[in-house]
PDB file of N, H, CA, C and O in Angstrom:
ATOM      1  N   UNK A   1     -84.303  32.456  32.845  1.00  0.00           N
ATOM      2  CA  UNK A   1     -84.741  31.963  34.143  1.00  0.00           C
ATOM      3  C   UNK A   1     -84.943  30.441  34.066  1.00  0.00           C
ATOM      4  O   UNK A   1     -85.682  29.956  33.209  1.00  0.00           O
ATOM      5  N   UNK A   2     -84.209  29.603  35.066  1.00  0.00           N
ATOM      6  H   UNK A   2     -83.609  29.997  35.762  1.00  0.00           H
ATOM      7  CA  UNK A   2     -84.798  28.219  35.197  1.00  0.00           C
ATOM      8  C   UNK A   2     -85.833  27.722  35.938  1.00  0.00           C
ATOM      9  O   UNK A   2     -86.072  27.784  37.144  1.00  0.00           O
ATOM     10  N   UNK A   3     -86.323  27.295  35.155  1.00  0.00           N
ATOM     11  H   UNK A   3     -86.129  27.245  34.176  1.00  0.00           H
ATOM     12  CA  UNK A   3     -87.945  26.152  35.770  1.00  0.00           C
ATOM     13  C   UNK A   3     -87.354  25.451  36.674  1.00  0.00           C
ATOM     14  O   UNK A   3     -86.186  25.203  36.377  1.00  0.00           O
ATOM     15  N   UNK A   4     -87.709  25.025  37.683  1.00  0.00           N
ATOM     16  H   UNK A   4     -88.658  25.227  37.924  1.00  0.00           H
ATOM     17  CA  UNK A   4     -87.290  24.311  38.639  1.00  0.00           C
ATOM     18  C   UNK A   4     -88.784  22.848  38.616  1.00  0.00           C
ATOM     19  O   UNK A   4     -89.943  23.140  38.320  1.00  0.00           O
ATOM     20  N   UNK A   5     -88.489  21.877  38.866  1.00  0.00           N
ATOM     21  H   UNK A   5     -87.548  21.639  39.106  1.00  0.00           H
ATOM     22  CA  UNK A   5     -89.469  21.071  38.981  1.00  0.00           C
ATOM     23  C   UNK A   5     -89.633  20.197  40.363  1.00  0.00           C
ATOM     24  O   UNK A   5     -88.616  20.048  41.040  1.00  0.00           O
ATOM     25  N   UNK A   6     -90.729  19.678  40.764  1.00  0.00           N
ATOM     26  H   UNK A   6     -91.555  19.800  40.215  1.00  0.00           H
ATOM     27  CA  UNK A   6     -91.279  19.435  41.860  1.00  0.00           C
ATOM     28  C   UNK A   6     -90.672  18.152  42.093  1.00  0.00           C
ATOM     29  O   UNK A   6     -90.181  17.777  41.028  1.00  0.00           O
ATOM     30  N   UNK A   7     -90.503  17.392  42.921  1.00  0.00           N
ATOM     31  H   UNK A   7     -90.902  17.696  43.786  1.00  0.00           H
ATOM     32  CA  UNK A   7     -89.723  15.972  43.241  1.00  0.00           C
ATOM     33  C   UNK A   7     -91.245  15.027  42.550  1.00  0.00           C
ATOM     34  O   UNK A   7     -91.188  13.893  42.075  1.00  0.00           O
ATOM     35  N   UNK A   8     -92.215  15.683  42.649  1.00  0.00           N
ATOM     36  H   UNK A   8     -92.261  16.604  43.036  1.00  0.00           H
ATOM     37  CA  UNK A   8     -93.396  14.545  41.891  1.00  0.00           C
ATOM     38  C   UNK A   8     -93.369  14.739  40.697  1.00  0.00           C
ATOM     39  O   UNK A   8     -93.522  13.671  40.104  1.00  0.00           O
ATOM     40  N   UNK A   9     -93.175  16.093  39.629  1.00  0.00           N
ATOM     41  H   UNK A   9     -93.051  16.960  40.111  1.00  0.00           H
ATOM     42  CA  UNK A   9     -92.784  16.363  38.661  1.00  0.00           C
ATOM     43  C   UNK A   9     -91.703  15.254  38.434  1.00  0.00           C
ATOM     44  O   UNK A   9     -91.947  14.396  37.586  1.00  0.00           O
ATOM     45  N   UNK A  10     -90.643  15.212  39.061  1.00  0.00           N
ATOM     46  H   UNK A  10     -90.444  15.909  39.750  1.00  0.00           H
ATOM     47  CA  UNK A  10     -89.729  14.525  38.569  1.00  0.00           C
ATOM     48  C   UNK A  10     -89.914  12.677  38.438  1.00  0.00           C
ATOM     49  O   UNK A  10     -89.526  11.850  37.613  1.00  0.00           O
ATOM     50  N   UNK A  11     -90.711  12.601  39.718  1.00  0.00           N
ATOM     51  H   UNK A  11     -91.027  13.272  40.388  1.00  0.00           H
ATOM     52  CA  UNK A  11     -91.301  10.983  39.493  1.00  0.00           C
ATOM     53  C   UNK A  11     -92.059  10.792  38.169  1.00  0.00           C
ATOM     54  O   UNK A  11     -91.913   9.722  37.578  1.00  0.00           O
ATOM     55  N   UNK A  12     -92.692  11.547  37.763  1.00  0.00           N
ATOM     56  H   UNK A  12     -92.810  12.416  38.243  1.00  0.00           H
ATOM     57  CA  UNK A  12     -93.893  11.376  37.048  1.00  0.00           C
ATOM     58  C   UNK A  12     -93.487  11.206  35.409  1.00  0.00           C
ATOM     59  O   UNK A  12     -93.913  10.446  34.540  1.00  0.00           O
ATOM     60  N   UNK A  13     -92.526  12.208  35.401  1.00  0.00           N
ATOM     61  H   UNK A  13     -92.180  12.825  36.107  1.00  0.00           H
ATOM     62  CA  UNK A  13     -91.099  12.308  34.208  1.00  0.00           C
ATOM     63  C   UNK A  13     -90.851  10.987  34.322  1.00  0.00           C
ATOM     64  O   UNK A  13     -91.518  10.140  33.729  1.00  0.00           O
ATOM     65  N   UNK A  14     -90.073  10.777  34.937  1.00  0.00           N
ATOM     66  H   UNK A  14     -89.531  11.465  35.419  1.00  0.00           H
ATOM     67  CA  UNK A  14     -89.197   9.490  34.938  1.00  0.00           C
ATOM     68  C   UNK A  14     -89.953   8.097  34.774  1.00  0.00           C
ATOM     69  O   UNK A  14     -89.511   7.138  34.142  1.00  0.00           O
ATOM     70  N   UNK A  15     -91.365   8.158  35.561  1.00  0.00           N
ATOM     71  H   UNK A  15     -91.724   8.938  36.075  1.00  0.00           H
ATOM     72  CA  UNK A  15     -92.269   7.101  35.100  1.00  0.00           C
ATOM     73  C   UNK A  15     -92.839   6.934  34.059  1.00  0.00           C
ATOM     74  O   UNK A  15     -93.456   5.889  33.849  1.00  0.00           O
ATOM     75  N   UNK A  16     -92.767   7.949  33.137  1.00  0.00           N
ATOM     76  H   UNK A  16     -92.267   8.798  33.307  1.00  0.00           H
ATOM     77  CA  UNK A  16     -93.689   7.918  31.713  1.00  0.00           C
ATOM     78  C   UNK A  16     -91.551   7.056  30.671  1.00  0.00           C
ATOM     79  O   UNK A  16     -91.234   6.126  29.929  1.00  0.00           O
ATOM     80  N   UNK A  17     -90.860   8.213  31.386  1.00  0.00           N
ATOM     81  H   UNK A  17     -91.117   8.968  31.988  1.00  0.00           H
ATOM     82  CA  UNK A  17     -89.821   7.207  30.368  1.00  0.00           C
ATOM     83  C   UNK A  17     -89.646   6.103  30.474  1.00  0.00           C
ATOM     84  O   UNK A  17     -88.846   5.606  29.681  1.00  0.00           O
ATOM     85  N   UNK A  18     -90.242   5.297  31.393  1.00  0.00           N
ATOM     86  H   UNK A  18     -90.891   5.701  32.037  1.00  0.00           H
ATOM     87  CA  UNK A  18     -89.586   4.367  31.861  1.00  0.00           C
ATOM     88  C   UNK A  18     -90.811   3.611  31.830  1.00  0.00           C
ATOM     89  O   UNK A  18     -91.070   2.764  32.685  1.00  0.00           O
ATOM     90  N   UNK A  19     -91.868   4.007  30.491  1.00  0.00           N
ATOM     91  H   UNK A  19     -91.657   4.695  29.797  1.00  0.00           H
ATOM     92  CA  UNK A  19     -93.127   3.318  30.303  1.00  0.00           C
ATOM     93  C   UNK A  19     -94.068   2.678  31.237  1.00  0.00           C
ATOM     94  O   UNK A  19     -94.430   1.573  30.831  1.00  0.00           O
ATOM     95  N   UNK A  20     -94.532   3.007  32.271  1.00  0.00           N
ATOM     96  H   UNK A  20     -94.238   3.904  32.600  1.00  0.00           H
ATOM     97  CA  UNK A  20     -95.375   2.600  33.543  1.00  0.00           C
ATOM     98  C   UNK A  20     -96.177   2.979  33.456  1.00  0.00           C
ATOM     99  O   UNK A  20     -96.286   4.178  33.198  1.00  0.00           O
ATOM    100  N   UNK A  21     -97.264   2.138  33.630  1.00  0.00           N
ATOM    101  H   UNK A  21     -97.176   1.164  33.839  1.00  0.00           H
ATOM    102  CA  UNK A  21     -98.627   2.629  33.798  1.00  0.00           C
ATOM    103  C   UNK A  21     -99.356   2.720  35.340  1.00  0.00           C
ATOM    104  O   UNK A  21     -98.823   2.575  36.440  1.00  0.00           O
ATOM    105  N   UNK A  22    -100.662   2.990  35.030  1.00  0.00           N
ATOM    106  H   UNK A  22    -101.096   3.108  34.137  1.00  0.00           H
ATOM    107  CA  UNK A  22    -101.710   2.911  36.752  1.00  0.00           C
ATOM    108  C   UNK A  22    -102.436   1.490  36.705  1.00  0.00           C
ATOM    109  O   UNK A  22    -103.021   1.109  37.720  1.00  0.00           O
ATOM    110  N   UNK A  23    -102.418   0.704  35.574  1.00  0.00           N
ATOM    111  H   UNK A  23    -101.943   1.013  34.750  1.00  0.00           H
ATOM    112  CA  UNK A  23    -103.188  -0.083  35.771  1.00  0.00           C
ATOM    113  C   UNK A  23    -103.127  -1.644  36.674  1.00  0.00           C
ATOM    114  O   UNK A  23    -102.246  -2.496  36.558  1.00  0.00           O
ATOM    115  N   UNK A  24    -104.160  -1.691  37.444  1.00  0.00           N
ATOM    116  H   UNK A  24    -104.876  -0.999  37.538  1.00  0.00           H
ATOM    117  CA  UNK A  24    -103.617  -2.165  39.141  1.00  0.00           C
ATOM    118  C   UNK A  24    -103.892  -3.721  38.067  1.00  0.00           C
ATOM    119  O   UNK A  24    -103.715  -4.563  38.948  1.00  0.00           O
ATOM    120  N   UNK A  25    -104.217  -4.599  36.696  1.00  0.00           N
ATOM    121  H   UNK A  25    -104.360  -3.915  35.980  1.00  0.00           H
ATOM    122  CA  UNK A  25    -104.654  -5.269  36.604  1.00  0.00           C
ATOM    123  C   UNK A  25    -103.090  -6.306  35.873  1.00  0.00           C
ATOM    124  O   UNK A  25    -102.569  -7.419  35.952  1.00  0.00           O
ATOM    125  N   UNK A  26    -102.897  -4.712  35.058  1.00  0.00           N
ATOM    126  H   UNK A  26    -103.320  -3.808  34.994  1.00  0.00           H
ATOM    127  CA  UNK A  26    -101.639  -5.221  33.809  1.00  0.00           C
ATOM    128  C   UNK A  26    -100.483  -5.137  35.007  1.00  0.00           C
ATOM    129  O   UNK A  26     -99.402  -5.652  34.718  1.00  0.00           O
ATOM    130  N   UNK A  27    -100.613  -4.544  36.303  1.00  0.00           N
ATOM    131  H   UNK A  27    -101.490  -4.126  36.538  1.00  0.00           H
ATOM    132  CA  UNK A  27     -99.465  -4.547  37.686  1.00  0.00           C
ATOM    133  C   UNK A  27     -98.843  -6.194  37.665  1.00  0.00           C
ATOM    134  O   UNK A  27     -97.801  -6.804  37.426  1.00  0.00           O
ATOM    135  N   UNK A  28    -100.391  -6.448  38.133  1.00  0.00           N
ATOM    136  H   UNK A  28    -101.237  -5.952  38.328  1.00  0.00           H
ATOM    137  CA  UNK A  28    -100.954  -7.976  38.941  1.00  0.00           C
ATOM    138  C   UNK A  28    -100.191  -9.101  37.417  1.00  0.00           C
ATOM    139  O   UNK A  28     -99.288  -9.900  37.669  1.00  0.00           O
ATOM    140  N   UNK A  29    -100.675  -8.966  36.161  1.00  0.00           N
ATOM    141  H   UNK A  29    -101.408  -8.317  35.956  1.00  0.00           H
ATOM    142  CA  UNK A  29    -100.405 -10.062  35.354  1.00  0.00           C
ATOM    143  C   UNK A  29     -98.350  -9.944  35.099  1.00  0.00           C
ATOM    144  O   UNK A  29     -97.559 -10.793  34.689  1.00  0.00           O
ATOM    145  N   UNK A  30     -98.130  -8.472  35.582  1.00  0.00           N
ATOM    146  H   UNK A  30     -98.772  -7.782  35.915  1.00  0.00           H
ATOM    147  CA  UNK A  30     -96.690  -8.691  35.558  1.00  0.00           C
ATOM    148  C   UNK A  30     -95.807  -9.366  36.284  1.00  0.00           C
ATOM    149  O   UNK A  30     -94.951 -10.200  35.988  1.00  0.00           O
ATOM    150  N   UNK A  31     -96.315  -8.640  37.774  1.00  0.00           N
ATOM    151  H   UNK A  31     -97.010  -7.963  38.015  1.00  0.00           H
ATOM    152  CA  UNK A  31     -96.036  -9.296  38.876  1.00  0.00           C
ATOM    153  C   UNK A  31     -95.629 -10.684  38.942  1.00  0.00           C
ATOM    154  O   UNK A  31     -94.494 -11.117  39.144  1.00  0.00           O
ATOM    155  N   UNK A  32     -96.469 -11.187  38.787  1.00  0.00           N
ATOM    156  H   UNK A  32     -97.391 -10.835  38.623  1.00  0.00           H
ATOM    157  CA  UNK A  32     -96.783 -13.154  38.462  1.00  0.00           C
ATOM    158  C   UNK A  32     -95.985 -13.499  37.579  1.00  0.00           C
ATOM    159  O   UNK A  32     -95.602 -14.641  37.835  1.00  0.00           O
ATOM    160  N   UNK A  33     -95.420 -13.018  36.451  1.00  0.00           N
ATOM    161  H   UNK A  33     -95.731 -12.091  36.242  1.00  0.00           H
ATOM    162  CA  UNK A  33     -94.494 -13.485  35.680  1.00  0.00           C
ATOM    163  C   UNK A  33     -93.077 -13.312  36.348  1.00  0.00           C
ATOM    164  O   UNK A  33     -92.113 -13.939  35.909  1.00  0.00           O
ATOM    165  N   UNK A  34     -92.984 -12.571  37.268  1.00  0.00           N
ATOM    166  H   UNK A  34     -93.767 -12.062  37.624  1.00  0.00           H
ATOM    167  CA  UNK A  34     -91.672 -12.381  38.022  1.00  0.00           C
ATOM    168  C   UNK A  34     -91.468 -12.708  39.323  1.00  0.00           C
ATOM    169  O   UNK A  34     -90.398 -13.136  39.754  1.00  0.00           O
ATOM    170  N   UNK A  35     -92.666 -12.484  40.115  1.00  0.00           N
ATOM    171  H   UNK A  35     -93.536 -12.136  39.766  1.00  0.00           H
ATOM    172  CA  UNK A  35     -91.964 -13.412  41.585  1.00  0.00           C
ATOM    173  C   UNK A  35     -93.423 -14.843  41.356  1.00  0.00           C
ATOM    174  O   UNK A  35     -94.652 -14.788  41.397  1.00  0.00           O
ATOM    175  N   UNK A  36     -92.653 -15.708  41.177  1.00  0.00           N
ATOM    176  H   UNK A  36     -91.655 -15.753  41.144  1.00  0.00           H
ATOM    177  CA  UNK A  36     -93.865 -17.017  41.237  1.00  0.00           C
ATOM    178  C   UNK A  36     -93.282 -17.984  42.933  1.00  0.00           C
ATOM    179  O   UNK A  36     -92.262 -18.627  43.180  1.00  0.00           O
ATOM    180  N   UNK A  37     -94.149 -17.746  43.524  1.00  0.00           N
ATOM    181  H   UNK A  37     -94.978 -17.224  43.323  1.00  0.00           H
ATOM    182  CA  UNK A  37     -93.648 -18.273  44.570  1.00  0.00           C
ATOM    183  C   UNK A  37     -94.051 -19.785  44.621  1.00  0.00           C
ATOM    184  O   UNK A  37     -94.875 -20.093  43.760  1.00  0.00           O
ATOM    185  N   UNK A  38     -93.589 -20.919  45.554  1.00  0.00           N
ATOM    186  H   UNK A  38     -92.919 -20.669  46.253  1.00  0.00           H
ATOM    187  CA  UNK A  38     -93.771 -22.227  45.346  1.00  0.00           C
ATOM    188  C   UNK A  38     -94.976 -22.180  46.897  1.00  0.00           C
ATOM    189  O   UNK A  38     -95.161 -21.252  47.684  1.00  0.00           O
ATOM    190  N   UNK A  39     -95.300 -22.895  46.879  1.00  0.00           N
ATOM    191  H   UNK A  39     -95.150 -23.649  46.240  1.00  0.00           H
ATOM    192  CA  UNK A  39     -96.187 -23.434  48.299  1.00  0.00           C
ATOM    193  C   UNK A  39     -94.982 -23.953  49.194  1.00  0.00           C
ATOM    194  O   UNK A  39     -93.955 -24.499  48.790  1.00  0.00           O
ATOM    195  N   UNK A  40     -95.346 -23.651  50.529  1.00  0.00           N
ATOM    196  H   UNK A  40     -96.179 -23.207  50.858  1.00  0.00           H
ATOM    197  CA  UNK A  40     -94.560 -24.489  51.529  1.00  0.00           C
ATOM    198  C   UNK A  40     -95.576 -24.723  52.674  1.00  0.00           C
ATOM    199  O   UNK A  40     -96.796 -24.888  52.671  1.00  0.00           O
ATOM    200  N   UNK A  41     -94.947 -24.694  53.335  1.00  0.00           N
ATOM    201  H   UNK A  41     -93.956 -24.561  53.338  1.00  0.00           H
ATOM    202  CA  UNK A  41     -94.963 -25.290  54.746  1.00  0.00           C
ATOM    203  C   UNK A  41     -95.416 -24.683  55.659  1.00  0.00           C
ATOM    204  O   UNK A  41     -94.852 -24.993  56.709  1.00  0.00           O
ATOM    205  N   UNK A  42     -96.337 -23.800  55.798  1.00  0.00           N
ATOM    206  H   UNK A  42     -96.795 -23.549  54.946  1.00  0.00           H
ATOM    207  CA  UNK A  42     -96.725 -22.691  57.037  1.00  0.00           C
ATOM    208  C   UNK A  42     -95.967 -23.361  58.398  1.00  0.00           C
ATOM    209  O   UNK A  42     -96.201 -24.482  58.848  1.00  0.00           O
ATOM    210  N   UNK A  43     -94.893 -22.273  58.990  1.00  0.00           N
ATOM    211  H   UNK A  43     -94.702 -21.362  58.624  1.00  0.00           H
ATOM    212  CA  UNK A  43     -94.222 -22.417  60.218  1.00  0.00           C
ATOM    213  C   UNK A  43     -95.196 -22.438  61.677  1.00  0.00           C
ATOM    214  O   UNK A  43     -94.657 -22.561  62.777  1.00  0.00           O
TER     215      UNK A  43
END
């Protein structure tokens, strides 16, 4: 018989391979290393 798994099952899989965590802090210090935005000009 096959196990069938849940579409959150399957997120949750795929997020642990793909090494991700919950932490909203180590999110934030990644974040910033990848979109660094410049200051402008408010329209």
């Amino acid at each position: 018989m096959t196990e069938s798994k849940s579409q959150t099952d399957k997120f949750k899989e795929a997020a642990r391979e793909a090494e991700c965590d919950e932490d909203e802090a180590r999110w934030d210090e990644r974040l910033k290393k990848v979109a660094k935005a410049k200051p402008g000009k408010a329209e």
